[in-house]
Phi, psi and omega in degrees: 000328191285314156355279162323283164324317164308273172318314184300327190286253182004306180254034164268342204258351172291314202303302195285337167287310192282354179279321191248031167254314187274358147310306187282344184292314190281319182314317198300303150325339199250146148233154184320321199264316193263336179077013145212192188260103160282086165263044180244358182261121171284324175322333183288346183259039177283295174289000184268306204286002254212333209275317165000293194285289178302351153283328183309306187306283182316004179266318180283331174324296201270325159328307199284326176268352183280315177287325193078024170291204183226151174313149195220191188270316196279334190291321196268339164283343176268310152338314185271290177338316189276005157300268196320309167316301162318350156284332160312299207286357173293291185282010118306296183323297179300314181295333195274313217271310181296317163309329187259345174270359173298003205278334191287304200289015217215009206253031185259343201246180187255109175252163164320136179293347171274325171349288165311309176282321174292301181305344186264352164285299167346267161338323161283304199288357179286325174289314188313302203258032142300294198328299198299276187343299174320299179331302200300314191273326170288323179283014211244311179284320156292327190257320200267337190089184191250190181273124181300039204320329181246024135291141164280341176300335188267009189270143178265138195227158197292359167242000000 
């Protein structure tokens, strides 16, 4: 039974992840100020490709509970990459949050009626998916377990 519970809990936080990754991945196009989508800018595609990584994760996770496997060396190097992403997802948080208190020093030029509102979604849904992420890793360590350092068997070897 614990089992079961186990998976629904995993693919409620998948479920609930892969909706505000791939929301914020189209956001990730629009700007703010202008109220419209740029896909012609590379920058905007840092964070659609960046989300990759953090769909792998969530795959390998719910694999590693389905099978009932053990934490393994490649699970725990794709983990430590989304630790580092997650500083991306940190500075879009910090960055979407500077942009929406910027509204006062701006309120002589013509902004968008959206603004406020797309931005403060943004901004939630940016907080949303620090919240998942954290989770993903704590239920990542619960359900799957943590990484063994003093096996030698986990150590990775070149064939």
């Amino acid at each position: 039974m614990l089992y079961k519970k186990q998976i629904r809990y995993w693919n409620t936080t998948v479920i609930l992840t892969v909706f505000t990754l791939v929301s914020l991945s189209i956001y990730s196009f629009y700007g703010l100020y202008t109220n419209k989508f740029y896909f012609l800018k590379i920058d905007n595609y840092i964070f659609p490709l960046l989300t990759l990584v953090h769909f792998l994760y969530l795959y390998v996770v719910g694999f590693k509970i389905r099978e009932q496997e053990i934490a393994d060396p490649q699970m725990r190097n794709l983990e430590y990459s989304l630790y580092v992403i997650l500083l991306v997802y940190g500075f879009k948080t910090i960055e979407t949050l500077t942009i929406l208190l910027s509204y006062g020093e701006y309120q002589n030029h013509v902004i968008p009626d959206t603004f406020i509102p797309m931005g403060t979604t943004m901004f939630v849904l940016y907080m949303f998916l620090l919240f998942l992420t954290f989770l993903s890793f704590k239920l990542r360590k619960e359900f799957v377990g943590g990484y063994n350092f003093e096996n030698m068997t986990d150590i990775d070897s070149w064939h």
